[in-house]
GUDOBA-148846 format. One record per residue (C-alpha): x, y, z. Coordinates in steps of 0.25 Angstrom, whole numbers, m for minus. Example, Ala and Ser with C-alpha at 12.3 -4.5 7.8 and 13.67 -1.06 7.14 Angstrom:
<atoms>
49|m18|31;
55|m4|29;
</atoms>
This chain:
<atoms>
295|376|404;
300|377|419;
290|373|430;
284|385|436;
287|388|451;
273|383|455;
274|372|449;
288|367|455;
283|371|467;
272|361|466;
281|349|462;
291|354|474;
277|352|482;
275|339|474;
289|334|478;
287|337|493;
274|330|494;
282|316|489;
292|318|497;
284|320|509;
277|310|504;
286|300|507;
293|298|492;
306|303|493;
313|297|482;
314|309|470;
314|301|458;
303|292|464;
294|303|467;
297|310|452;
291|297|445;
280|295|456;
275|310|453;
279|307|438;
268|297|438;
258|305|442;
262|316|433;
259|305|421;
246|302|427;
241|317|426;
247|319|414;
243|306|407;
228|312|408;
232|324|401;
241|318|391;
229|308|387;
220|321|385;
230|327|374;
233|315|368;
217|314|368;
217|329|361;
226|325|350;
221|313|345;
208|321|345;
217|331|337;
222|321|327;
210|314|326;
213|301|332;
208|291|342;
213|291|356;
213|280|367;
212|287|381;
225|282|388;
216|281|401;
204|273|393;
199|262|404;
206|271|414;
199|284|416;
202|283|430;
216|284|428;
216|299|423;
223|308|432;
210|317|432;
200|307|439;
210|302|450;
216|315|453;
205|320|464;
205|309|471;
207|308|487;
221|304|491;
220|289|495;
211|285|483;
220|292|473;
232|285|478;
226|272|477;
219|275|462;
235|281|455;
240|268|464;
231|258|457;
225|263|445;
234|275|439;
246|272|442;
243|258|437;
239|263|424;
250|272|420;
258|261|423;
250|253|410;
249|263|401;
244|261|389;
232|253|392;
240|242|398;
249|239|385;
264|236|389;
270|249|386;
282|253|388;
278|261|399;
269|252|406;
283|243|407;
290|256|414;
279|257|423;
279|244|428;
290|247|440;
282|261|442;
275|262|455;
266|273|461;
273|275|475;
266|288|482;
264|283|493;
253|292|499;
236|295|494;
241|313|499;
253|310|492;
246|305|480;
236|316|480;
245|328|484;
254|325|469;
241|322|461;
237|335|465;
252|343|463;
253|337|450;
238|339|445;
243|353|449;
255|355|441;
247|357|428;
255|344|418;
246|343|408;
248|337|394;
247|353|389;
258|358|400;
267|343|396;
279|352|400;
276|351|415;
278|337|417;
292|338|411;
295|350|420;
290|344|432;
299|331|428;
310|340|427;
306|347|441;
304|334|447;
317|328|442;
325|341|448;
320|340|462;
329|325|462;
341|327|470;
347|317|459;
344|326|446;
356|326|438;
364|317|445;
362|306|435;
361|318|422;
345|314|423;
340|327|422;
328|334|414;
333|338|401;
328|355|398;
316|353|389;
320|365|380;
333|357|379;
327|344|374;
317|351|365;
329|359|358;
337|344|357;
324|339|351;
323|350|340;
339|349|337;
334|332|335;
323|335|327;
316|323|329;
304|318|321;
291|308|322;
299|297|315;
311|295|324;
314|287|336;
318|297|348;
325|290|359;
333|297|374;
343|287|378;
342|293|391;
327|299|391;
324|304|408;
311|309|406;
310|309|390;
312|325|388;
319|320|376;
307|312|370;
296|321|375;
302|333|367;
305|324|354;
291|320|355;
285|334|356;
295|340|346;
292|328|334;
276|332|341;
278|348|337;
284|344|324;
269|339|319;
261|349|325;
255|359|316;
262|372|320;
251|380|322;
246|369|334;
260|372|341;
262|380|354;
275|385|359;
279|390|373;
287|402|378;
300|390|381;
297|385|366;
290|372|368;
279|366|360;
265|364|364;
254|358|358;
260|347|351;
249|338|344;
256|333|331;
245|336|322;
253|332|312;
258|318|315;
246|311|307;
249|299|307;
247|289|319;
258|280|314;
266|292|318;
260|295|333;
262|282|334;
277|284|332;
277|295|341;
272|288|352;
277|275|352;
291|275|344;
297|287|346;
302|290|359;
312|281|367;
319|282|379;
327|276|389;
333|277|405;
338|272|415;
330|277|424;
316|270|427;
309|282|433;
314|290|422;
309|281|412;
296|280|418;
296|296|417;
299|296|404;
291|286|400;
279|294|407;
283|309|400;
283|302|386;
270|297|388;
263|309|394;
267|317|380;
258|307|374;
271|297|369;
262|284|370;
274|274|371;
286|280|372;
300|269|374;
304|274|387;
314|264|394;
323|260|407;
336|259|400;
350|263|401;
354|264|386;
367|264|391;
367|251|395;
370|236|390;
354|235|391;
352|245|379;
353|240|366;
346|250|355;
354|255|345;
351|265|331;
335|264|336;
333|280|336;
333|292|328;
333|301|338;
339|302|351;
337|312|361;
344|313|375;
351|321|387;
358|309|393;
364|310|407;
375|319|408;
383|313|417;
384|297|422;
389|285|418;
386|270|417;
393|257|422;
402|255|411;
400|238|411;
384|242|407;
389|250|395;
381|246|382;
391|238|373;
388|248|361;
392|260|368;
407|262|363;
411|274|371;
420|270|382;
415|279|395;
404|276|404;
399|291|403;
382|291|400;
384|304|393;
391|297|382;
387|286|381;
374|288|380;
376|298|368;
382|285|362;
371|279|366;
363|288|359;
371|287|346;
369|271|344;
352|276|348;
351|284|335;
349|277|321;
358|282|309;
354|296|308;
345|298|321;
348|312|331;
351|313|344;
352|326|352;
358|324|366;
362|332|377;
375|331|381;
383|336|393;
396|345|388;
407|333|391;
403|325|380;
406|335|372;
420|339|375;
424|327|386;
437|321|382;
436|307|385;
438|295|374;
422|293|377;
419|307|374;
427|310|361;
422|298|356;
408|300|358;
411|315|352;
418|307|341;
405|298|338;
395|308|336;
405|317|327;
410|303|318;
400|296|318;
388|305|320;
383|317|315;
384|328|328;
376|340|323;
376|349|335;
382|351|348;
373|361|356;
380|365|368;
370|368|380;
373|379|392;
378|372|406;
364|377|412;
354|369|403;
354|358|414;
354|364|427;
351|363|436;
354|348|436;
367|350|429;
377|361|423;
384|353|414;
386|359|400;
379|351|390;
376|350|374;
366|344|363;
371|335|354;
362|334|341;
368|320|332;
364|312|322;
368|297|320;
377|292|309;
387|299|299;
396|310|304;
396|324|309;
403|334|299;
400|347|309;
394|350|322;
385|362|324;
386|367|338;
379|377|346;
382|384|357;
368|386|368;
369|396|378;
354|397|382;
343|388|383;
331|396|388;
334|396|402;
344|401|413;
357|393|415;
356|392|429;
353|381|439;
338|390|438;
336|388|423;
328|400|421;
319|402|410;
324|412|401;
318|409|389;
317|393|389;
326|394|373;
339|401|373;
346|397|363;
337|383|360;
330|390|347;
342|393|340;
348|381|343;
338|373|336;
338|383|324;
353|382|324;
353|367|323;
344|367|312;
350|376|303;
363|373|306;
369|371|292;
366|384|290;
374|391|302;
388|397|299;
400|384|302;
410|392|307;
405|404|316;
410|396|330;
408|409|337;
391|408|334;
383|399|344;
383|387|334;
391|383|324;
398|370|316;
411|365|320;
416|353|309;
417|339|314;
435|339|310;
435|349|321;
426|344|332;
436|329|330;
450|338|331;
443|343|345;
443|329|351;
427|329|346;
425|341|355;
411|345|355;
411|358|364;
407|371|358;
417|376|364;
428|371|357;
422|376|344;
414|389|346;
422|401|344;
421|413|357;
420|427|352;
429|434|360;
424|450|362;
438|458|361;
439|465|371;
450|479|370;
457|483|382;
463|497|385;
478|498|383;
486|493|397;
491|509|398;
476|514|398;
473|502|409;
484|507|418;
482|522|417;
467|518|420;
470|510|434;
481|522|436;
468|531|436;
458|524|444;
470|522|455;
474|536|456;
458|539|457;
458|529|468;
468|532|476;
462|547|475;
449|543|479;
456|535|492;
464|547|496;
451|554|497;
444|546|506;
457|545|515;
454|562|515;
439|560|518;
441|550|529;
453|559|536;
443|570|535;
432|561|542;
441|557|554;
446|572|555;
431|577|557;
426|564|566;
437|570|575;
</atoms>
């Protein structure tokens, strides 16, 4: 769901009070309105959560019990200079600890957090704006739009490949993973944990009673309770070892950390680290990975971790290594990819290709339109589905053209699915599908072959073009035909030298 006009047009109002507020830094700005956005929708996000142990019948601990005061709804009225000191020194405080003062995860992230807007109109114009923007725990989208607004208003986007994943694109990666309420899910690379919200909602829908279920005209799910996950032991799981994620990025993190928790993921692992890095050491921990690393960047090659073996400093491919040694023997990843993995013909990149054909199940290769990512970026890109351990017999490949929306830098609204429903039906009955029609939008190509083309995984090389026949008049018909058409010409020119003649000879 794209942000309506009026409501950019408040964030862009949003924007220009902080700046002429006197904070100019973007990024600094994003995470100081980041923190009241969590403080508004910490209130709502308490209320459901409220409603759904009502629903199943269980108690339910107030997140704000002792701290009534702290709600979003008793502060929010206040005049300027009071307001400022009450977030200052009581809210902002409190989100800091959150959960009632245990040494969580998040309180630990929150430590170097500080509230810096630095004036009481300042303060009161934003809580205002944002009290406006309608981000209540039933219109959760909002927030992840506003993030990806917020983020596109930085003069850096994209510069580092941190940009906002397409939520219809990380929803149809989660439904080609499959993940379930048993697995581990971890993003290597997590920004703003698109990745682990989805999985959290697709595992969500898949225990909620069909009939509960509400579906919007871009085909996201609403309404997800999980009537159906019964036992606690299991929510349990859900909300406190499940989800894991890691960057580099503090502010990032401390985003990430914040989105989890507002879609009710009471202690997710959300932490400062560069899992390329000598400092990362987990290994075969996950059974599912999810990610759209950076697309472009590389890292210093003396703080390469020791146990990734490719040689190249490239992010793009080592962190899809990265990913490999993350999975447990038999554990799924889906990851976005940027085309040159697929096809580069450096020693890194064959044998990264090599690594997931040999020693790897790959099971499909979708390849995305160049537009899906503007307008940050233009590169081509493409979704790798794998499966640790073993090795790959065939891959299934399939050729997208459309996603839903306009390929251009305005990414248009057409329909907000293109080709995304059949993908996933595809995948899923792919055994089914005919292995040798290379001119149809997906189809198999065997292992032996992919290895004799260097590893080559670019559609391109394998899907066959139809070619329409097209039948030309014989050469003598073409000439008589110009022949005509020049005699007809010159005709017509020697008629107009006749009627201008007779012109001048009656002006005289």
């Amino acid at each position: 769901m794209k942000l309506a006009p009026e409501l950019k047009s408040k964030i862009d109002t949003l924007w220009d009070r902080f700046w002429s507020g006197g904070m100019s830094n973007p990024l600094q700005s994003i995470e100081q309105m980041s923190y009241l956005i969590f403080m508004k929708r910490l209130e709502d996000t308490d209320t459901v959560e409220q409603n759904r142990a009502r629903a199943r019948g269980v108690a339910y601990t107030s997140v704000f019990a002792g701290h009534e005061e702290c709600r979003w709804s008793s502060w929010k009225h206040y005049p300027a200079e009071q307001m400022l000191e009450h977030v200052r020194d009581m809210v902002f405080p409190f989100i800091k600890s959150l959960h009632n003062g245990e040494k969580t995860l998040f309180a630990r992230q929150m430590q170097d957090a500080v509230f810096m807007i630095p004036k009481p109109s300042l303060l009161q114009e934003a809580v205002a704006l944002i009290d406006d923007l309608n981000i209540t725990a039933q219109n959760r989208d909002t927030q992840g739009d506003i993030y990806e607004y917020l983020l596109s208003q930085l003069s850096t986007a994209g510069k580092n490949g941190q940009f906002r994943t397409p939520r219809h694109i990380i929803r149809m990666i989660v439904e080609l993973v499959d993940p379930d309420i048993t697995d581990r899910i971890c993003d290597p690379a997590c920004g703003t944990a698109g990745f682990l919200i989805n999985a959290y909602e697709y595992i969500l829908r898949k225990y909620t009673s069909p009939d509960l279920l509400e579906i919007d005209s871009e085909g996201e799910y609403h309404n997800l309770i999980g009537d159906n996950i019964t036992e606690q032991k299991h929510w349990e799981k859900l909300w406190s070892d499940t989800f894991y994620g890691f960057d580099f990025d503090p502010t990032m993190t401390r985003i990430s950390l914040m989105n989890l928790m507002l879609h009710g993921i009471k202690a997710p692992h959300i932490e400062i680290k560069d899992t390329l890095s000598k400092g990362y050491e987990e290994e075969e921990r996950y059974t599912v990975v999810l990610a759209n690393p950076p697309f472009k960047g590389s890292i210093d090659k003396s703080d390469i971790n020791d146990s990734l073996s490719l040689a190249t400093t490239k992010t793009e491919l080592l962190l899809v290594e990265r990913m490999i040694q993350l999975l447990t023997i038999g554990g799924k990843c889906g990851v976005i990819v940027p085309d040159g993995v697929l096809f580069g013909s450096s020693r890194a990149h064959k044998e990264l290709r090599r690594m997931l054909l040999e020693e790897n199940q790959l099971e499909g290769v979708v390849s995305m339109p160049s537009g899906i990512f503007k307008p940050y970026a233009g590169v081509s890109t493409a979704v790798l589905i794998f499966v640790k351990g073993g090795k790959t017999g065939k891959v299934w490949f399939y050729d997208m053209e459309a996603d839903g929306y306009s390929l251009d830098d305005k990414r248009t609204f057409i329909d907000g699915k293109g080709d995304i429903p059949d993908i996933i039906e595809q995948f899923r009955n792919r055994r089914e599908a005919d292995p040798t029609d290379r001119k149809a939008k997906c189809f198999f190509v065997p292992t032996a072959e992919i290895r004799e083309n260097n590893y080559d995984l670019s559609i391109s090389r394998y899907k066959e073009i139809e070619y329409e026949e097209v039948e030309y008049e014989a050469p003598e018909v073409i000439i008589e035909k110009i022949q005509a058409l020049e005699s007809q010409i010159q005709q017509n020119l020697n008629e107009l030298k006749g009627m201008l003649k007779e012109s001048k000879q009656v002006s005289r």
